[in-house]
N, CA, C and O atoms as a GROMACS GRO file, in nm:
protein
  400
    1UNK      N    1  -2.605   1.436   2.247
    1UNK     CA    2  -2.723   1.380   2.184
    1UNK      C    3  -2.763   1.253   2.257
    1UNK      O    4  -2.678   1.191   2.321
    2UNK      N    5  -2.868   1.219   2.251
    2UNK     CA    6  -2.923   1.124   2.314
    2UNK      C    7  -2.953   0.981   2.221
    2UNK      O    8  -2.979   0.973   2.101
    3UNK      N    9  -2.944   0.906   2.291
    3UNK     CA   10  -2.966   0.757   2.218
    3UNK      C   11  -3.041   0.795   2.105
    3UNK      O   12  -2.995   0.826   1.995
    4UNK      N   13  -3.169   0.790   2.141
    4UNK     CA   14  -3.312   0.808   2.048
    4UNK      C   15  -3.288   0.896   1.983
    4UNK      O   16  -3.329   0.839   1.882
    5UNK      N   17  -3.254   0.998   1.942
    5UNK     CA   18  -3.220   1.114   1.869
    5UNK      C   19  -3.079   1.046   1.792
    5UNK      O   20  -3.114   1.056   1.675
    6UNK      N   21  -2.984   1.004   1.789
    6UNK     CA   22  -2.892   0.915   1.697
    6UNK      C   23  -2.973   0.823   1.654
    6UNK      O   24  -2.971   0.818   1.531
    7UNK      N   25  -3.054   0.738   1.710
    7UNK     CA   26  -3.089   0.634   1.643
    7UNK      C   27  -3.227   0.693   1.570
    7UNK      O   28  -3.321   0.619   1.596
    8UNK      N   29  -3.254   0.776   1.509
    8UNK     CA   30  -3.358   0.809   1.458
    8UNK      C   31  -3.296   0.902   1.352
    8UNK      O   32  -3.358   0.906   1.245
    9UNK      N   33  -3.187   0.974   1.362
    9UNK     CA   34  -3.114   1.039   1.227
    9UNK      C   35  -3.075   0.901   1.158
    9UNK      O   36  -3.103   0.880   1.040
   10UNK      N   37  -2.997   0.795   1.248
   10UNK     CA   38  -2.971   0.669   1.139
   10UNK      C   39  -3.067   0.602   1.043
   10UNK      O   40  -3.051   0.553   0.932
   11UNK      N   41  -3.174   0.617   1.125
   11UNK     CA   42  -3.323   0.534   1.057
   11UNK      C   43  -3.350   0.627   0.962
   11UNK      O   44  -3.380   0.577   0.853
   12UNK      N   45  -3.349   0.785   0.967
   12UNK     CA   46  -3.397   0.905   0.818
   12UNK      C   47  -3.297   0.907   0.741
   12UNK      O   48  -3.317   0.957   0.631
   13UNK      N   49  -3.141   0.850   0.774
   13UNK     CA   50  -3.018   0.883   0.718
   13UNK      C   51  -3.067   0.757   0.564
   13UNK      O   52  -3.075   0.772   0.442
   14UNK      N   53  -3.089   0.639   0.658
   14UNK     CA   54  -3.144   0.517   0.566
   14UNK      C   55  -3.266   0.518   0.510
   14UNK      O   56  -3.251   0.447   0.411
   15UNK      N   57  -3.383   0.556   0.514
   15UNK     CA   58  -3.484   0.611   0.437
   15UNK      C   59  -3.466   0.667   0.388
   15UNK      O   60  -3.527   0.663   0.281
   16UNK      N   61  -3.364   0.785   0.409
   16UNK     CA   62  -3.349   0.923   0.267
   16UNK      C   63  -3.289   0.827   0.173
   16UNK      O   64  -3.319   0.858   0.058
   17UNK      N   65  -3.224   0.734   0.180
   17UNK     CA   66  -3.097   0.614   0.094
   17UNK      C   67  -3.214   0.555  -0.001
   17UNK      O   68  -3.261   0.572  -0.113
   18UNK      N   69  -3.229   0.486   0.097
   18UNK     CA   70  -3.390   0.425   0.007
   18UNK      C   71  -3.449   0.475  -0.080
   18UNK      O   72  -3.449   0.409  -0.184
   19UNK      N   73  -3.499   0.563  -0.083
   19UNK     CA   74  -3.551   0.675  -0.114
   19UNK      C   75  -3.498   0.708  -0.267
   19UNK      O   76  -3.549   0.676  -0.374
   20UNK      N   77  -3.358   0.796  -0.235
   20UNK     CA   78  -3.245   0.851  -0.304
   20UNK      C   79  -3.238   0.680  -0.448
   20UNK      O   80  -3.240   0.678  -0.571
   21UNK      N   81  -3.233   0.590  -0.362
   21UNK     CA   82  -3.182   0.484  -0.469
   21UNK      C   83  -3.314   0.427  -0.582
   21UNK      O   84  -3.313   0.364  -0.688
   22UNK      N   85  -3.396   0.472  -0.516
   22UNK     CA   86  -3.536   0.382  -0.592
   22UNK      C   87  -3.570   0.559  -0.699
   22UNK      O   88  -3.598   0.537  -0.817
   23UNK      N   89  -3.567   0.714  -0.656
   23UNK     CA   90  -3.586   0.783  -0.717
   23UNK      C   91  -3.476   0.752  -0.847
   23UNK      O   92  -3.510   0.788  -0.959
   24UNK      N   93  -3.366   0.695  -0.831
   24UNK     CA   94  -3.249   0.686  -0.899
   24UNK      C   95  -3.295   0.610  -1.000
   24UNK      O   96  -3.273   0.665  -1.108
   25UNK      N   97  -3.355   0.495  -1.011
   25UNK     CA   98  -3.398   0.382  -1.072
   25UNK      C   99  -3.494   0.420  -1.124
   25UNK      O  100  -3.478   0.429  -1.246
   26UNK      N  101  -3.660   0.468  -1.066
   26UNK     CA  102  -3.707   0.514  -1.177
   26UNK      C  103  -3.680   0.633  -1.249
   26UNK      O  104  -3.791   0.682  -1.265
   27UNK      N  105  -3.584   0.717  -1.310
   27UNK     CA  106  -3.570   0.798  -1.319
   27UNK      C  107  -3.444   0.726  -1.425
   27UNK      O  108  -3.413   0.791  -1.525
   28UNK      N  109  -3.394   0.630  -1.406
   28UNK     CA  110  -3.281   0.580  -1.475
   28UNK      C  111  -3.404   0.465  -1.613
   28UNK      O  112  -3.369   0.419  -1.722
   29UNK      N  113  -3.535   0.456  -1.549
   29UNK     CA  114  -3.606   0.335  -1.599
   29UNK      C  115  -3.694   0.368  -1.629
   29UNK      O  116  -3.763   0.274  -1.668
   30UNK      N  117  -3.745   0.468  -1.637
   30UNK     CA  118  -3.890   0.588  -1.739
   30UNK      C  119  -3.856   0.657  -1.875
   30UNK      O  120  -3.943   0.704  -1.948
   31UNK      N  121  -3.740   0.658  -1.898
   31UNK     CA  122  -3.711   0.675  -2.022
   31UNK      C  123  -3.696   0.541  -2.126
   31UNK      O  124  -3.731   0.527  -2.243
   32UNK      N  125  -3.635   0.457  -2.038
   32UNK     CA  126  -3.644   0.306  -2.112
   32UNK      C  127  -3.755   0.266  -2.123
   32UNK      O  128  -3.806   0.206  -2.218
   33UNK      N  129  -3.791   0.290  -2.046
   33UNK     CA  130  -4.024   0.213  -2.045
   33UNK      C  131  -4.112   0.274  -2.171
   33UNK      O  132  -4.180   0.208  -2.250
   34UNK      N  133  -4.094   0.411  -2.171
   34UNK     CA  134  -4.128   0.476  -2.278
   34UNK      C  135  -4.074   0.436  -2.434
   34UNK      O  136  -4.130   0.424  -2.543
   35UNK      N  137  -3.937   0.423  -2.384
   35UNK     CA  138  -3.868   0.358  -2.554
   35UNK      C  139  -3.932   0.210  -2.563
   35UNK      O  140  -3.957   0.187  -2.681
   36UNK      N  141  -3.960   0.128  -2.501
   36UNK     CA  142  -3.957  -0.020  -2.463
   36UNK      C  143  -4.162   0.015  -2.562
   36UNK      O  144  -4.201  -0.046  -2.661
   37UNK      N  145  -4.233   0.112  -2.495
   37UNK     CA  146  -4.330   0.161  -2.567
   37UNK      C  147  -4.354   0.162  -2.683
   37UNK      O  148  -4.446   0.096  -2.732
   38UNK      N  149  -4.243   0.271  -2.779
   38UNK     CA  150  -4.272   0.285  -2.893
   38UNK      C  151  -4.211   0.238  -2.941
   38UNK      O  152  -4.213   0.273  -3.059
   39UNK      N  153  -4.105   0.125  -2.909
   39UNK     CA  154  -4.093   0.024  -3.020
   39UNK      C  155  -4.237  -0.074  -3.011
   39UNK      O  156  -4.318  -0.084  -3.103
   40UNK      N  157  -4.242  -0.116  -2.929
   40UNK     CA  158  -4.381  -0.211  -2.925
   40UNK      C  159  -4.488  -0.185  -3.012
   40UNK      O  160  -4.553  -0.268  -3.076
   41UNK      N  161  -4.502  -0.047  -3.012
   41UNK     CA  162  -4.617   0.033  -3.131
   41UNK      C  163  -4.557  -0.005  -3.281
   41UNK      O  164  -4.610  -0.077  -3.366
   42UNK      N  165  -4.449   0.054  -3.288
   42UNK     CA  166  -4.360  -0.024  -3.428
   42UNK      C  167  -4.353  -0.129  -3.454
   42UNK      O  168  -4.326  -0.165  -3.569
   43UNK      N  169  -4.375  -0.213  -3.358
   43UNK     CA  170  -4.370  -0.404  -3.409
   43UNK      C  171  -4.528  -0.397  -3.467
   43UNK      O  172  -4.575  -0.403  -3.580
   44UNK      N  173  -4.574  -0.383  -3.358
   44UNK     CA  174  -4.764  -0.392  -3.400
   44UNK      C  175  -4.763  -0.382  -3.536
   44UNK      O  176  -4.777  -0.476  -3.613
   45UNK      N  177  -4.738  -0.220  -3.576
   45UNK     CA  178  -4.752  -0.179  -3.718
   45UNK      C  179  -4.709  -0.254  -3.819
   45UNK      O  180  -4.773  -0.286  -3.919
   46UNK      N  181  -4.544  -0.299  -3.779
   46UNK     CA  182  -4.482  -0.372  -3.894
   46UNK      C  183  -4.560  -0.489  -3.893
   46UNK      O  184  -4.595  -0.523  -4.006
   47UNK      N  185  -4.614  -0.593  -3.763
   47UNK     CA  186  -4.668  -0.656  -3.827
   47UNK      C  187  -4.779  -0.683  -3.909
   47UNK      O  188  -4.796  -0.766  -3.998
   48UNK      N  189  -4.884  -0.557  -3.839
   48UNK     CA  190  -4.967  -0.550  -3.937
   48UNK      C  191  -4.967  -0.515  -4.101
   48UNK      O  192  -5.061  -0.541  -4.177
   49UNK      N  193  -4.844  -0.452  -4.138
   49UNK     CA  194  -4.832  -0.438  -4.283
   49UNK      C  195  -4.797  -0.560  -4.288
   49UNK      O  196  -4.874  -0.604  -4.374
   50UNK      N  197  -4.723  -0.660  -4.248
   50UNK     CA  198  -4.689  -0.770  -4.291
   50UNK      C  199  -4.787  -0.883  -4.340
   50UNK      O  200  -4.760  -0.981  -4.409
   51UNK      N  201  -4.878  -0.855  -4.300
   51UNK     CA  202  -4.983  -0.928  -4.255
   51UNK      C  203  -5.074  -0.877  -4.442
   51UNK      O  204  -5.128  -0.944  -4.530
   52UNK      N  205  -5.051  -0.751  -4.426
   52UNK     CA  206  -5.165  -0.721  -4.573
   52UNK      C  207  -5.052  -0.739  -4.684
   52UNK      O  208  -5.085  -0.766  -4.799
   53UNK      N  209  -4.956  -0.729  -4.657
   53UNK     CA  210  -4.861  -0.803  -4.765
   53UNK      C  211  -4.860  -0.909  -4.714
   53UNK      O  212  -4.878  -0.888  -4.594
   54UNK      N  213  -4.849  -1.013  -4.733
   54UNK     CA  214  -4.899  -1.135  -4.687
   54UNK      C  215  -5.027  -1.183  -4.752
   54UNK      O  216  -5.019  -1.289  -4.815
   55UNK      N  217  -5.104  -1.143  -4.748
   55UNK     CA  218  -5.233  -1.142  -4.806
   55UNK      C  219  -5.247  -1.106  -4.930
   55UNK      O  220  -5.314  -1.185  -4.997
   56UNK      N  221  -5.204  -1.009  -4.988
   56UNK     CA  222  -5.170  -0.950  -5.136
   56UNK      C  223  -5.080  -1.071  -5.212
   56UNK      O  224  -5.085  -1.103  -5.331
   57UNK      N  225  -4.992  -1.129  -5.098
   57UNK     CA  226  -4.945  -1.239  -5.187
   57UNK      C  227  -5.016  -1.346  -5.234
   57UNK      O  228  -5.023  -1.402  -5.344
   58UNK      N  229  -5.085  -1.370  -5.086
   58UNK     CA  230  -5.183  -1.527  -5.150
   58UNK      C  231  -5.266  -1.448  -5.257
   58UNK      O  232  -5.268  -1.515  -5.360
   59UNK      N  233  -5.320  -1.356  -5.268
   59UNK     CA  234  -5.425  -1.303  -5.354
   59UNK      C  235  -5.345  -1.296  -5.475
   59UNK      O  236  -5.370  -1.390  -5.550
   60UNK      N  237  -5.254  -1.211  -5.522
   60UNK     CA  238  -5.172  -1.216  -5.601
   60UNK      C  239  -5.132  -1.396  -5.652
   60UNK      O  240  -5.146  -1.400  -5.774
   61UNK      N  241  -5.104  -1.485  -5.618
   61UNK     CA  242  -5.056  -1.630  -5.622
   61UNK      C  243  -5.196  -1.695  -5.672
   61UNK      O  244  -5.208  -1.759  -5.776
   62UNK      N  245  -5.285  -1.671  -5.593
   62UNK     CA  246  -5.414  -1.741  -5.671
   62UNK      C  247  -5.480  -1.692  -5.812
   62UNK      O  248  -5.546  -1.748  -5.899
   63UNK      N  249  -5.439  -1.582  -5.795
   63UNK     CA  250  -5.458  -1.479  -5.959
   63UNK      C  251  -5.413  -1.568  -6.032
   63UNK      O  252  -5.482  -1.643  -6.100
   64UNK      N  253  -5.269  -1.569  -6.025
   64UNK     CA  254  -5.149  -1.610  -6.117
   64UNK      C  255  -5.198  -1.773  -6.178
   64UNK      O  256  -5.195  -1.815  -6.294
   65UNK      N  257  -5.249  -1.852  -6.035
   65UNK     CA  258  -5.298  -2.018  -6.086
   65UNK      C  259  -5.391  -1.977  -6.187
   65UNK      O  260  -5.369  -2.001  -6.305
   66UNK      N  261  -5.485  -1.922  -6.153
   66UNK     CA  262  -5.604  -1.896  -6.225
   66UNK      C  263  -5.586  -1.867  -6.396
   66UNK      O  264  -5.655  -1.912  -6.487
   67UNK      N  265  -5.496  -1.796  -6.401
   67UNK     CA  266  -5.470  -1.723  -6.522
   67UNK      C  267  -5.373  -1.829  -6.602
   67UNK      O  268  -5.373  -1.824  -6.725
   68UNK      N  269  -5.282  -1.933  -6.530
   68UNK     CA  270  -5.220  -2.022  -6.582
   68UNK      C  271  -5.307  -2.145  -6.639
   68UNK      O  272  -5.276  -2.224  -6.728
   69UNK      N  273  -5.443  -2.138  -6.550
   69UNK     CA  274  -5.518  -2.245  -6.573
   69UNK      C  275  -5.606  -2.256  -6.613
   69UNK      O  276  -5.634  -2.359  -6.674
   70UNK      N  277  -5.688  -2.160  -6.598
   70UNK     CA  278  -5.802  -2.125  -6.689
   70UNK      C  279  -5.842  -2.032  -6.778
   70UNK      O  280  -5.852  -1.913  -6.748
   71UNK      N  281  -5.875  -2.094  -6.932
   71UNK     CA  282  -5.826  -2.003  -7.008
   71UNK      C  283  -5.906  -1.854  -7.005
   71UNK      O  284  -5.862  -1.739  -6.998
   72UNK      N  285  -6.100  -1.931  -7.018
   72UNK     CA  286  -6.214  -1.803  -6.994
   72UNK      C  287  -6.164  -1.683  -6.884
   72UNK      O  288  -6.188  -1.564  -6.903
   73UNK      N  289  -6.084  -1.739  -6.754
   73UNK     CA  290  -6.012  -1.629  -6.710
   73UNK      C  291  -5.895  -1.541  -6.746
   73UNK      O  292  -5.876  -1.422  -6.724
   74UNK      N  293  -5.844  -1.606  -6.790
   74UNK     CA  294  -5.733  -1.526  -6.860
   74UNK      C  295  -5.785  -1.411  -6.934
   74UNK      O  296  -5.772  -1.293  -6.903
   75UNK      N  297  -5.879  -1.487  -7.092
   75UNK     CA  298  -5.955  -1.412  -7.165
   75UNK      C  299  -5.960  -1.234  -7.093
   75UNK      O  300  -5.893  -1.133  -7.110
   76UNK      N  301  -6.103  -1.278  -6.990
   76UNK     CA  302  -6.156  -1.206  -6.943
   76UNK      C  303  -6.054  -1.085  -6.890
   76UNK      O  304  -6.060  -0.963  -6.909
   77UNK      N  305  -5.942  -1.179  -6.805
   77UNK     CA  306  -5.830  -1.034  -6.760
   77UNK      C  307  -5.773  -0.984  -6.900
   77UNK      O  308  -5.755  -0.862  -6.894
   78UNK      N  309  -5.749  -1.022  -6.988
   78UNK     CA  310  -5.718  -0.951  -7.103
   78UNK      C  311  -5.821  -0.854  -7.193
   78UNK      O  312  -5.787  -0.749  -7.249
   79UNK      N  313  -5.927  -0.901  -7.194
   79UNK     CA  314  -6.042  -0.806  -7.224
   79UNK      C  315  -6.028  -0.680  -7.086
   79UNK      O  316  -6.062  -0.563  -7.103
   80UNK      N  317  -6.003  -0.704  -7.028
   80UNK     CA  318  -6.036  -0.612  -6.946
   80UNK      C  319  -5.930  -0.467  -6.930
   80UNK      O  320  -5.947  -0.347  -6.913
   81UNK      N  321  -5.822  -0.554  -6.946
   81UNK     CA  322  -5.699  -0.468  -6.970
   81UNK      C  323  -5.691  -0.373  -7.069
   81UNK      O  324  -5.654  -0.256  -7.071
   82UNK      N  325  -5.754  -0.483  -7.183
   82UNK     CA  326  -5.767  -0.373  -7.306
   82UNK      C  327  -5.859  -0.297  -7.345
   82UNK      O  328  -5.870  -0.224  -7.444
   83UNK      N  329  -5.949  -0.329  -7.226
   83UNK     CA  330  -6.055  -0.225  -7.261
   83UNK      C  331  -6.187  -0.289  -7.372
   83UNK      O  332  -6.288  -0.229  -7.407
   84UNK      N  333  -6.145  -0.420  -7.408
   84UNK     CA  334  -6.295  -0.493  -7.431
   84UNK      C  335  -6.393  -0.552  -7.379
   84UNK      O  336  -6.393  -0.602  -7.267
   85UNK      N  337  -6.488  -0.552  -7.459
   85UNK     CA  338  -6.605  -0.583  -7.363
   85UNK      C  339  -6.635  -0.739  -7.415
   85UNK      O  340  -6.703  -0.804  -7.336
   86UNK      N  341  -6.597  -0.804  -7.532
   86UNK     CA  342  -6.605  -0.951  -7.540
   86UNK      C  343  -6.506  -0.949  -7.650
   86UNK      O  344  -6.441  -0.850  -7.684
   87UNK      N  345  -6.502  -1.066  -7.701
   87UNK     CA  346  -6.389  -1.110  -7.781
   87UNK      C  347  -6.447  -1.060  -7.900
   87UNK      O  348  -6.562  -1.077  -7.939
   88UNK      N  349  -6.351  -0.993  -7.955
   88UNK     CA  350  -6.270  -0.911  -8.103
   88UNK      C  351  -6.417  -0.798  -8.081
   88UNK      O  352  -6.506  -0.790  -8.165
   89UNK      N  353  -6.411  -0.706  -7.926
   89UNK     CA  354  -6.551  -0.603  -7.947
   89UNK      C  355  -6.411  -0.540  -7.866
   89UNK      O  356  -6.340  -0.608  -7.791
   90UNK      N  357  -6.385  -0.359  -7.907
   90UNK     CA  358  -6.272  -0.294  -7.873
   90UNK      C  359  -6.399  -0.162  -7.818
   90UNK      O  360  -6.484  -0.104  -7.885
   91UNK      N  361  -6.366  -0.152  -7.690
   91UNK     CA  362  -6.466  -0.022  -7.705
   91UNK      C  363  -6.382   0.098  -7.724
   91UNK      O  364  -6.270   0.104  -7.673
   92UNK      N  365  -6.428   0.188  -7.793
   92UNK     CA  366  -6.367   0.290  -7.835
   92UNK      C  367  -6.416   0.436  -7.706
   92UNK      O  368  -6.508   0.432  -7.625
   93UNK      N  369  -6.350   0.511  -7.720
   93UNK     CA  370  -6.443   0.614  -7.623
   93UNK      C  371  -6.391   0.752  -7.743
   93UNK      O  372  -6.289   0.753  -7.813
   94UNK      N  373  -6.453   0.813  -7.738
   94UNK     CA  374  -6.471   0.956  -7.798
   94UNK      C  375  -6.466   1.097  -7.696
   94UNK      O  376  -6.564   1.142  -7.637
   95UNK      N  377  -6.328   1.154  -7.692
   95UNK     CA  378  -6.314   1.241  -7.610
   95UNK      C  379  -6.372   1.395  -7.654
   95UNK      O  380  -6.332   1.427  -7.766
   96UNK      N  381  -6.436   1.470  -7.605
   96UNK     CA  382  -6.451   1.613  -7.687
   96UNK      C  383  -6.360   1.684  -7.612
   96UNK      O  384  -6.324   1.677  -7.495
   97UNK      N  385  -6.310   1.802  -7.772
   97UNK     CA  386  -6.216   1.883  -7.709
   97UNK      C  387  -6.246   1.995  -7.644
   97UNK      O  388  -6.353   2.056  -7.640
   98UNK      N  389  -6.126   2.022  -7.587
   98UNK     CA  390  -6.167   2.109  -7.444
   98UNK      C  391  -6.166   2.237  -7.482
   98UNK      O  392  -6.079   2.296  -7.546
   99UNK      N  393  -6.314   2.295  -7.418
   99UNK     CA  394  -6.337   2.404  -7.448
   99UNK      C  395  -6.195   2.554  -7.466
   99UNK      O  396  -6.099   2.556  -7.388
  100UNK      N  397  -6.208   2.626  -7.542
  100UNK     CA  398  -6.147   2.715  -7.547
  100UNK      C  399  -6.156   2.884  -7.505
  100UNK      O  400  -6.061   2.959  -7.528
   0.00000   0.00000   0.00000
């Protein structure tokens, strides 16, 4: 064999290496990228529920002042609960029975 002909299997011997080691890596690192993915999608989400719970709380918390503090509100959430329409007025509803 001739110089150039050895030294040119050494140079493809080391490119196939190259090659061989970087196919190795992504191939070792495309399944992690993908997981690394859908957790990222899962944080998003969780934080976005966090976020409307979060919000339900302050909403919920300012209810609660409200109702501790003012009485016409209170009233009103209690009329409402019970189904009145002002103080000591009960609305009644009248169901008809079901046909036979």
């Amino acid at each position: 064999m001739t110089k150039q002909l050895t030294r040119f299997i050494k140079h493809a011997a080391l490119a196939l290496s190259y090659a061989l080691v970087i196919l190795a890596g992504v191939m070792f690192c495309a399944p992690k990228y993908d997981k690394r993915n859908n957790l990222k999608d899962r944080l998003n989400a969780i934080e976005r529920e966090n976020e409307e719970i979060q919000q339900k709380i302050h909403d919920t918390r300012r209810k609660q002042e409200r109702i501790q503090n003012d009485p016409d509100y209170l009233d009103k959430e209690v009329r409402e609960i019970l189904g009145e329409v002002g103080p000591y007025v009960l609305v009644v509803n009248f169901l008809e029975p079901a046909p036979q």
